[in-house]
C-alpha positions as CSV (number, residue, x, y, z in Angstrom):
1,X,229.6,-40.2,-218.5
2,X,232.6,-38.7,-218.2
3,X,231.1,-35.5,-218.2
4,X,229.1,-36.5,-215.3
5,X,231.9,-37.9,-212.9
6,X,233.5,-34.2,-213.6
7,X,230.5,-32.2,-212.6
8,X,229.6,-35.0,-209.2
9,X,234.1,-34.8,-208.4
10,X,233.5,-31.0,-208.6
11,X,230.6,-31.0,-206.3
12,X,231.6,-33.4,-204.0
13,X,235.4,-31.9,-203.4
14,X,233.9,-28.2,-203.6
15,X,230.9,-29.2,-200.5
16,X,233.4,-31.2,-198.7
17,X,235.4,-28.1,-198.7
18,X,233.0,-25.7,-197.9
19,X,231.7,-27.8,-195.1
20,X,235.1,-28.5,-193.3
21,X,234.7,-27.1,-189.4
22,X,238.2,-26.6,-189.8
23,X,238.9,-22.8,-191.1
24,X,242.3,-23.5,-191.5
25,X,242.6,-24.3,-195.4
26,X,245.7,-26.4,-195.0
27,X,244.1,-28.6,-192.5
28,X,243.4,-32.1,-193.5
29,X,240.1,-32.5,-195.2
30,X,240.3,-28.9,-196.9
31,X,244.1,-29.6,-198.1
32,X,242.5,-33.1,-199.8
33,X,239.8,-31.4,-201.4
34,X,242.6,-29.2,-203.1
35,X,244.6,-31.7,-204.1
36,X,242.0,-34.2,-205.5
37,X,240.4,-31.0,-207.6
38,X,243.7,-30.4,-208.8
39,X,245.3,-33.8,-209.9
40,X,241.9,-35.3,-210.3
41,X,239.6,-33.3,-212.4
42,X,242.2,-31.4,-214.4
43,X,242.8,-34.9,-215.6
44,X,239.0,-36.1,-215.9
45,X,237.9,-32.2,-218.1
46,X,240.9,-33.1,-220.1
47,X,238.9,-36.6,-221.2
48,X,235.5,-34.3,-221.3
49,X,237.0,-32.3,-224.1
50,X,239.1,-34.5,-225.8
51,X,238.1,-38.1,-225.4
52,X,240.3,-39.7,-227.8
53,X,243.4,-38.9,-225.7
54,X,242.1,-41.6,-223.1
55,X,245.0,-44.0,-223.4
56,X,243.1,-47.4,-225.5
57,X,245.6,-49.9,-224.1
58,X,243.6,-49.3,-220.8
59,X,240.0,-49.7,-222.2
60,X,241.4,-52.4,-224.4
61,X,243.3,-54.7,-221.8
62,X,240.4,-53.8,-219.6
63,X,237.8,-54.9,-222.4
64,X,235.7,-51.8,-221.4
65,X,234.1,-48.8,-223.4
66,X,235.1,-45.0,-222.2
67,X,231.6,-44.4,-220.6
68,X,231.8,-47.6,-218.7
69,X,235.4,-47.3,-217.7
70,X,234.4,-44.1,-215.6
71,X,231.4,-45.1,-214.4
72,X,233.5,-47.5,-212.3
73,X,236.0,-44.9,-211.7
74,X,234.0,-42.5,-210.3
75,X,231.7,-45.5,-208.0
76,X,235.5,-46.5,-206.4
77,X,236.8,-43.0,-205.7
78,X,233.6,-41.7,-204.2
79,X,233.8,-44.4,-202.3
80,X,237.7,-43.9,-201.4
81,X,237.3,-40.2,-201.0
82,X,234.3,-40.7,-198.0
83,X,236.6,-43.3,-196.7
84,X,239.9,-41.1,-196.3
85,X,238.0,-38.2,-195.3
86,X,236.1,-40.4,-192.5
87,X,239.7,-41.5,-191.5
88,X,240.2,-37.9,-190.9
89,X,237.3,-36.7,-189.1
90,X,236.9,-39.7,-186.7
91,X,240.5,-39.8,-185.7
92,X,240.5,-36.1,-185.0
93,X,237.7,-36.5,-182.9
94,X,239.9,-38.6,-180.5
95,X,241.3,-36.3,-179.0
96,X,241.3,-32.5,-178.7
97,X,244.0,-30.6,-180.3
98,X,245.5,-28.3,-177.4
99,X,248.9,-26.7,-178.2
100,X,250.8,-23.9,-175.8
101,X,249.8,-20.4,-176.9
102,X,253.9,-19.4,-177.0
103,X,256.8,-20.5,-177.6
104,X,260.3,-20.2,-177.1
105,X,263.1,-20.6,-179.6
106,X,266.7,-19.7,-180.2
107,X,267.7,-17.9,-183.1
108,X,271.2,-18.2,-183.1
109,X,270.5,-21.9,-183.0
110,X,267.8,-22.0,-185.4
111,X,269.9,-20.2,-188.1
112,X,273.5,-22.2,-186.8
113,X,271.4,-25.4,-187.5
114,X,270.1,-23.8,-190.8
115,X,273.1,-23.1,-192.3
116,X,274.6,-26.8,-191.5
117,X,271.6,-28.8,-192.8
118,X,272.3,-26.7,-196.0
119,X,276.2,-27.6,-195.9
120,X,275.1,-31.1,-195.4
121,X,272.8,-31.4,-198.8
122,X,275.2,-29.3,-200.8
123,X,278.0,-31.5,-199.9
124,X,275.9,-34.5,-200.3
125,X,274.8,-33.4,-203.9
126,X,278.7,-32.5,-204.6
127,X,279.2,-35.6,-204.1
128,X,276.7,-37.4,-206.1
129,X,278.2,-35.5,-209.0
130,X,281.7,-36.4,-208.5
131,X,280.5,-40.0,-208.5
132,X,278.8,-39.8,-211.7
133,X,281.2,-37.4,-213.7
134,X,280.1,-33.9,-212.8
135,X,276.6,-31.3,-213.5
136,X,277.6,-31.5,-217.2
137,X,277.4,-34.9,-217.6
138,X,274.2,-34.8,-215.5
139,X,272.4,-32.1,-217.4
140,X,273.7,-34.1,-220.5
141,X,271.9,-37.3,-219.3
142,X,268.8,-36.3,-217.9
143,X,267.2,-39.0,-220.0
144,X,268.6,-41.6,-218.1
145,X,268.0,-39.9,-214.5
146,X,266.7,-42.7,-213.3
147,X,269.9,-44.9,-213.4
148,X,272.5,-42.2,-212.6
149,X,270.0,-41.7,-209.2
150,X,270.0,-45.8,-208.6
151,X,272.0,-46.9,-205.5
152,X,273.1,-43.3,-204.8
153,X,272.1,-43.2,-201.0
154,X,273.7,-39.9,-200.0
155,X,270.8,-38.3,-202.0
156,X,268.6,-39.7,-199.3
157,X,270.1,-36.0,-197.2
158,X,268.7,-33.6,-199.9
159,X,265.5,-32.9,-197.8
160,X,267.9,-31.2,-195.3
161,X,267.7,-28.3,-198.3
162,X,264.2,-27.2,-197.7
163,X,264.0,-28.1,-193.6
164,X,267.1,-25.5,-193.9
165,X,264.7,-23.0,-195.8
166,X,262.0,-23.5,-192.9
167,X,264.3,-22.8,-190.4
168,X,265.6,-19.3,-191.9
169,X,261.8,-18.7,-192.5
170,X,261.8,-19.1,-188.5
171,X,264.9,-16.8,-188.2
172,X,262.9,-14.3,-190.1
173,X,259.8,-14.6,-188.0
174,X,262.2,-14.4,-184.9
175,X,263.8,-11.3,-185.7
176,X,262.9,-10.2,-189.1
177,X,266.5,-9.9,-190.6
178,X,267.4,-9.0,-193.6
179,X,270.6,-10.2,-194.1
180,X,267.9,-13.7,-192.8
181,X,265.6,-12.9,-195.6
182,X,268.4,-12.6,-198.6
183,X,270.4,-15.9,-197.2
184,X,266.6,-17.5,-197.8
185,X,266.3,-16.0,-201.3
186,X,269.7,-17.9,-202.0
187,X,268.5,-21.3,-200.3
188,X,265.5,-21.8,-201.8
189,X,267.0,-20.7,-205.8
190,X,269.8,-22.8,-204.8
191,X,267.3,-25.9,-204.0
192,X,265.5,-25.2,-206.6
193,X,268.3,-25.3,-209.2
194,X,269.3,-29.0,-207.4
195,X,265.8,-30.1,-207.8
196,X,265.7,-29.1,-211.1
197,X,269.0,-30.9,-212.5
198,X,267.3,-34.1,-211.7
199,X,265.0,-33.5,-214.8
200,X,262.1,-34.0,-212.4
201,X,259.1,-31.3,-211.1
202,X,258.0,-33.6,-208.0
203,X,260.6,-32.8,-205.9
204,X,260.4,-29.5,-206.6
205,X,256.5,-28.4,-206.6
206,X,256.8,-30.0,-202.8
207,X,259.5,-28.3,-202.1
208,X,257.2,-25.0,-203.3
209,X,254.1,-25.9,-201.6
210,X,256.0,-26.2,-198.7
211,X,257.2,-23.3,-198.4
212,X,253.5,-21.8,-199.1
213,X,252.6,-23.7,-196.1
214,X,255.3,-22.9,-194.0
215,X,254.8,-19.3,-194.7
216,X,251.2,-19.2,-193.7
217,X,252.0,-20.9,-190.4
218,X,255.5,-19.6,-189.0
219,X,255.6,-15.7,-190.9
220,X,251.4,-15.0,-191.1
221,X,248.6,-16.5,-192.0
222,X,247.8,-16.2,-196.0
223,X,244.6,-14.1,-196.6
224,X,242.1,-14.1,-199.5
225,X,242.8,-10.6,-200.8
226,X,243.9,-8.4,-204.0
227,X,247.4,-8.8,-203.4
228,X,247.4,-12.1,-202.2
229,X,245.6,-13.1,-205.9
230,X,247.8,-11.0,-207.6
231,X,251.1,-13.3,-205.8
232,X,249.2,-16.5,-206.4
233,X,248.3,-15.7,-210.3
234,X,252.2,-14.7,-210.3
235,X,253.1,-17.9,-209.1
236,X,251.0,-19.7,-210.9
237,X,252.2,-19.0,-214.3
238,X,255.7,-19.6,-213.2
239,X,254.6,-22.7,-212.2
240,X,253.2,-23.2,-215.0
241,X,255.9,-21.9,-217.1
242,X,258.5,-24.5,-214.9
243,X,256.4,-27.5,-215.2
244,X,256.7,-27.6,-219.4
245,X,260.3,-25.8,-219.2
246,X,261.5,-29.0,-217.4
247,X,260.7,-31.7,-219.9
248,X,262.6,-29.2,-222.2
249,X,265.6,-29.4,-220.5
250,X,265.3,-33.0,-219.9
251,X,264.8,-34.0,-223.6
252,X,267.7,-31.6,-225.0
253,X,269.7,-34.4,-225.7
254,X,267.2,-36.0,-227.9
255,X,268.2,-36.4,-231.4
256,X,264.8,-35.9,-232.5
257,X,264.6,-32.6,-231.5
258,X,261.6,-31.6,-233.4
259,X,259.6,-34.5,-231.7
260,X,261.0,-33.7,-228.4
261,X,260.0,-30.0,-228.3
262,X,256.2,-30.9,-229.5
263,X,256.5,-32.8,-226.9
264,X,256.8,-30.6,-224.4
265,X,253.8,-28.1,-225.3
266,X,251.6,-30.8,-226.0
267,X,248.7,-30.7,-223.3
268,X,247.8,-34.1,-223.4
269,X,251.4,-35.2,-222.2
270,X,251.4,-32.1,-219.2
271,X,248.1,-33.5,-218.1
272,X,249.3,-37.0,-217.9
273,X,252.6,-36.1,-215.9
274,X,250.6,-34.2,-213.2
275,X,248.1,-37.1,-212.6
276,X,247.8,-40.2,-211.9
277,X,244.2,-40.6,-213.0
278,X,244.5,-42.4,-215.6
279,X,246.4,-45.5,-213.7
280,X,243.3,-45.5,-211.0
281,X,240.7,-45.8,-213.8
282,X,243.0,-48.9,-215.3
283,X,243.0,-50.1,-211.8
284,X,239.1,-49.9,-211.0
285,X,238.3,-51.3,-214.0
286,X,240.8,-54.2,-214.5
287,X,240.9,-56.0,-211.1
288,X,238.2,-58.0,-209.8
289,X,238.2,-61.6,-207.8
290,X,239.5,-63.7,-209.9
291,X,242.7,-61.8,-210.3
292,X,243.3,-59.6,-207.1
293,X,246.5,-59.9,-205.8
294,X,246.1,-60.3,-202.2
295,X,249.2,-59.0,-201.0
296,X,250.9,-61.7,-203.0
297,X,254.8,-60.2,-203.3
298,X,254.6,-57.6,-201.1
299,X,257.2,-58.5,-198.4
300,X,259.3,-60.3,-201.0
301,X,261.6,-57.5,-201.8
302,X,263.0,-57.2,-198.6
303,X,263.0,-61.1,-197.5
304,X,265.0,-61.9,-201.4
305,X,267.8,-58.9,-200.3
306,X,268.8,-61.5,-197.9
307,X,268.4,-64.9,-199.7
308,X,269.3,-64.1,-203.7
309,X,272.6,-62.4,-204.7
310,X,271.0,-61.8,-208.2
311,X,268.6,-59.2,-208.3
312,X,267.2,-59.8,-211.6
313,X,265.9,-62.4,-209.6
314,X,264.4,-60.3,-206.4
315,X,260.6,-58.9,-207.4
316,X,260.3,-54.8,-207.8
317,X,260.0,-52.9,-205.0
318,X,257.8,-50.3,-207.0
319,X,254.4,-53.1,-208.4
320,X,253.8,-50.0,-210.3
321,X,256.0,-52.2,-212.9
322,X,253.4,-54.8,-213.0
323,X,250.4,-52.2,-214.0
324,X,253.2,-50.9,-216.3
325,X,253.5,-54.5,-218.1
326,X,249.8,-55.0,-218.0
327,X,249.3,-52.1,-220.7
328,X,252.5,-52.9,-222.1
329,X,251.7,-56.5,-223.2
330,X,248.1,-56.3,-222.8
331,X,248.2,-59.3,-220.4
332,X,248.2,-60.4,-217.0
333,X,251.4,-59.8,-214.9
334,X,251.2,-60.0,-210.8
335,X,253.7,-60.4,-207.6
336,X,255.9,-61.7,-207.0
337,X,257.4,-62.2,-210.7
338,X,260.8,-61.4,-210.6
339,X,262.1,-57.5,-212.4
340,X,263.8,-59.3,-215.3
341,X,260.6,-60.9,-216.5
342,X,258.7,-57.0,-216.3
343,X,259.2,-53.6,-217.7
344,X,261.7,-51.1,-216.0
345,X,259.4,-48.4,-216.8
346,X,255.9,-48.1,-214.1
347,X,252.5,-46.8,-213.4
348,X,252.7,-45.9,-209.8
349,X,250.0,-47.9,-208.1
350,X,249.6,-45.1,-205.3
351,X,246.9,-46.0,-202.7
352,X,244.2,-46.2,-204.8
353,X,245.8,-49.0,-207.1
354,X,247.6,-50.6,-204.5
355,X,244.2,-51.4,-202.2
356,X,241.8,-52.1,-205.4
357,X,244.5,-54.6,-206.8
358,X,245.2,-56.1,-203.8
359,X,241.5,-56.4,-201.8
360,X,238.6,-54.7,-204.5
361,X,236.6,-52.6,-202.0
362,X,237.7,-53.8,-198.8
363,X,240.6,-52.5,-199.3
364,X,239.5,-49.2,-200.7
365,X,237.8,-48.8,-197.8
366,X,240.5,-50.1,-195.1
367,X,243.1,-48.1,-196.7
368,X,241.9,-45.0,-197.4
369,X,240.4,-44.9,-193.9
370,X,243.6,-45.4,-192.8
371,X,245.4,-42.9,-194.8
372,X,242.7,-40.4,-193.2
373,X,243.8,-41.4,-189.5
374,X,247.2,-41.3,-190.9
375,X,246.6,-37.5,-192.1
376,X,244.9,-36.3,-189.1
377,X,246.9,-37.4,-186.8
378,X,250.1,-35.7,-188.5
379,X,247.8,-32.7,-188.4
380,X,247.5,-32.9,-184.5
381,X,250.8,-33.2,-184.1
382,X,251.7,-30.1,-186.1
383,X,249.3,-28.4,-184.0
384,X,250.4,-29.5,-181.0
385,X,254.1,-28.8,-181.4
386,X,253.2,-25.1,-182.8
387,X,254.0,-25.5,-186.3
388,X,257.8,-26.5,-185.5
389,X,259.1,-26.3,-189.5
390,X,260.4,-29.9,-188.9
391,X,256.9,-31.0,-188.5
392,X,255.8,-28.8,-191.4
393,X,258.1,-30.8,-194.1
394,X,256.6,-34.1,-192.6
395,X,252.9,-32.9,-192.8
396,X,253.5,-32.3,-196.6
397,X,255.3,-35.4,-197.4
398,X,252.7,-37.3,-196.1
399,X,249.4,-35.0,-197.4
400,X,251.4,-35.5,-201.3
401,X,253.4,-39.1,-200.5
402,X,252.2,-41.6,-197.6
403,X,250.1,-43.9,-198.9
404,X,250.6,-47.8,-198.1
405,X,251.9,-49.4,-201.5
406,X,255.3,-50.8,-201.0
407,X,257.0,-47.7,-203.0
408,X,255.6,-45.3,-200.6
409,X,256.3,-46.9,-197.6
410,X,260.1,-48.0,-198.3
411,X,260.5,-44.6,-199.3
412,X,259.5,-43.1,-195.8
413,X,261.4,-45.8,-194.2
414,X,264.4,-44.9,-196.4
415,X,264.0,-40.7,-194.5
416,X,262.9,-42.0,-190.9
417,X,266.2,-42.0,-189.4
418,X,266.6,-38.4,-191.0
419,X,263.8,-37.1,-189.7
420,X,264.5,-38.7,-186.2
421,X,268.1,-36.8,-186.2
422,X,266.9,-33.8,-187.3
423,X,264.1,-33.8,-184.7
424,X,266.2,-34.7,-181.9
425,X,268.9,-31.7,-182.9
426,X,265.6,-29.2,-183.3
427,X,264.2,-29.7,-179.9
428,X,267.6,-30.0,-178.6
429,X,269.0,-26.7,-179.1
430,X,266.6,-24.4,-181.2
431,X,263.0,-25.2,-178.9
432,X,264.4,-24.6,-175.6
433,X,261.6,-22.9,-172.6
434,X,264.4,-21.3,-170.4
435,X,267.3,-19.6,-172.5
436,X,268.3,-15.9,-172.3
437,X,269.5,-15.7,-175.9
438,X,266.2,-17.3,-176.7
439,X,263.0,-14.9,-178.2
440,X,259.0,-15.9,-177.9
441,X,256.7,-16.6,-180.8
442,X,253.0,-17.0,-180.7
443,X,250.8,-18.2,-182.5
């Protein structure tokens, strides 16, 4: 069975692909297909060949064999996947995309604006550190990342990093500098190196892809060809050289050193930390009518900030922490109990977990449709506004991040007033129609 739902995932992402009108292959339904093969059915071959590494609490607390477990699976997502890629086509079927065929934008403000958005997340992350005790005692503690980041809000102004790398990749396209291009080389090792110090690869595989994307739209449009292989093979094996090097660094403090390094080069935990998989086949198979949640705690979080002082008292933000206590204690946990009574550790719920749990197939259907409007019309207004690297950095974080479980959507609500300031500054000095000092770019 599970070799099935590979080979039908692989076929159905692969013709979706192929069929897209769209030629662009970071539009919308082509940039899902990629990212579903990826996360997805690495994860799903990795079963094929190795079974026994499916984790048992699931199948157990789920009272399910392996077969059966992603039979269900694969029913739900093909049924989520049509939904969020019939969000996409129906909603960009609204209206036509039109977008000006120049335009205008100033360099000298484009690289003045650069250079403060990257003041403002170094300062910001110099900061952070003098709060905590400095980058030693950070690179020390990476174990415990997650409390040293907790109530540190000046980290919400580290995505000013990379909207500062777009911007010089603007400069560059503007003028093709190369005092523009070596200032960019510094950036972006310089964001990478901050990513990194967090002990996480999230943060900085977005950062990455963005920057993939941003090139193919603002400096030229990427090309299947021998060189352009060559770069991505390149850059695939530092990738993959980064993504096990991190969990390195991270565990250095272990004691059990030996354990921690095996660790690291064992495939079965890579695969797991690049997909979340594993969590939707828990979800599919454990929820059903009888103990759906029905958006039971949702809105809690925010309405207990304002009535209880104690917050061991105030339900998890994150209801990844009741999936988490499910497996944990092999029994039933829901909203709204309060974060004391569950683990601290969680199982993302993303949207497939978060719309099975809470509404079985309706919501699957609802909310991946959704998510697909949501995508599209992101899309349209990149296209609209010309690929403006403002609206770049928001088309990824949505494509990788939006869905509509509570995590996700407090987290963009935590960045809208960035965004809004940093789009007001952009088309306020740097996309300007009538300015001498200003040169044209088409697209």
């Amino acid at each position: 069975m599970v070799i099935f739902c590979f080979c039908w995932f692989l076929v159905l992402y692969g013709s979706t692909f192929i069929l897209a009108k769209n030629k662009d292959v970071f539009s919308p339904v082509k940039f899902i297909c990629l990212k579903y093969a990826l996360l997805n059915l690495s994860f799903i071959l990795y079963v094929c060949f190795d079974p026994n590494s499916f984790y048992k609490q699931i199948l157990k607390v789920c009272n399910v064999t392996l077969p059966q477990a992603f039979l269900q699976y694969t029913i739900l997502q093909t049924i989520a996947f049509v939904a969020v890629v019939a969000g996409m086509v129906v909603f960009s079927k609204k209206k036509r995309q039109v977008h000006n065929s120049a335009i205008i934008y100033n360099y000298k403000a484009a690289k003045i604006l650069a250079v403060l958005f990257f003041a403002t997340g170094i300062t910001a992350y110099s900061i952070f550190l003098n709060r905590i005790g400095g980058l030693q005692f950070l690179l020390s503690n990476l174990s415990k990342r997650i409390e040293l980041q907790g109530g540190q809000y000046i980290l919400n102004l580290l995505p000013l990093l990379v909207l500062a790398c777009l911007l010089l990749l603007l400069c560059i396209k503007l003028k093709n500098n190369v005092l523009d291009k070596i200032l960019l080389t510094v950036f972006v090792i310089i964001t990478l190196g901050i990513y990194s110090s967090f002990g996480g690869r999230e943060n900085s595989l977005l950062f990455i892809i963005t920057l993939i994307v941003a090139v193919n739209y603002i400096i030229n449009q990427l090309r299947v060809n021998k060189k352009s292989i060559a770069v991505f093979f390149m850059l695939f094996l530092a990738l993959f050289f980064y993504i096990i090097a991190i969990p390195a660094i991270r565990n250095h403090s272990n004691s059990d050193k030996h354990k921690a390094i095996s660790q690291v080069f064992n495939i079965k935990v890579l695969v797991y930390n690049i997909s979340y998989t594993y969590i939707d086949v828990f979800a599919a198979n454990y929820f059903n009518k009888n103990n759906a949640w029905y958006l039971k705690g949702y809105f809690e979080p925010v309405d207990a900030l304002f009535a209880k002082p104690d917050k061991s008292a105030i339900p998890q933000v994150d209801q990844g922490v009741y999936f988490n206590s499910i497996i944990t204690y092999q029994k039933d946990f829901r909203p709204p109990l309060p974060r004391r009574e569950v683990t601290k550790a969680s199982w993302p719920t993303e949207n497939f977990g978060f719309a099975y749990a809470n509404f079985l197939i309706p919501g699957i259907i609802v909310f991946f449709f959704l998510q697909g409007m949501v995508f599209s019309l992101t899309y349209r207004m990149l296209v609209r506004d010309n690929f403006n690297p403002l609206l770049i950095m928001i088309y990824i974080l949505v494509i990788f991040t939006f869905n509509f479980s509570s995590l996700r959507i407090s987290g963009f609500i935590k960045v809208v007033p960035l965004i809004y300031l940093c789009h007001v500054l952009f088309n306020k000095f740097v996309a300007l129609k009538n300015n001498h000092d200003s040169l044209k770019i088409k697209f």
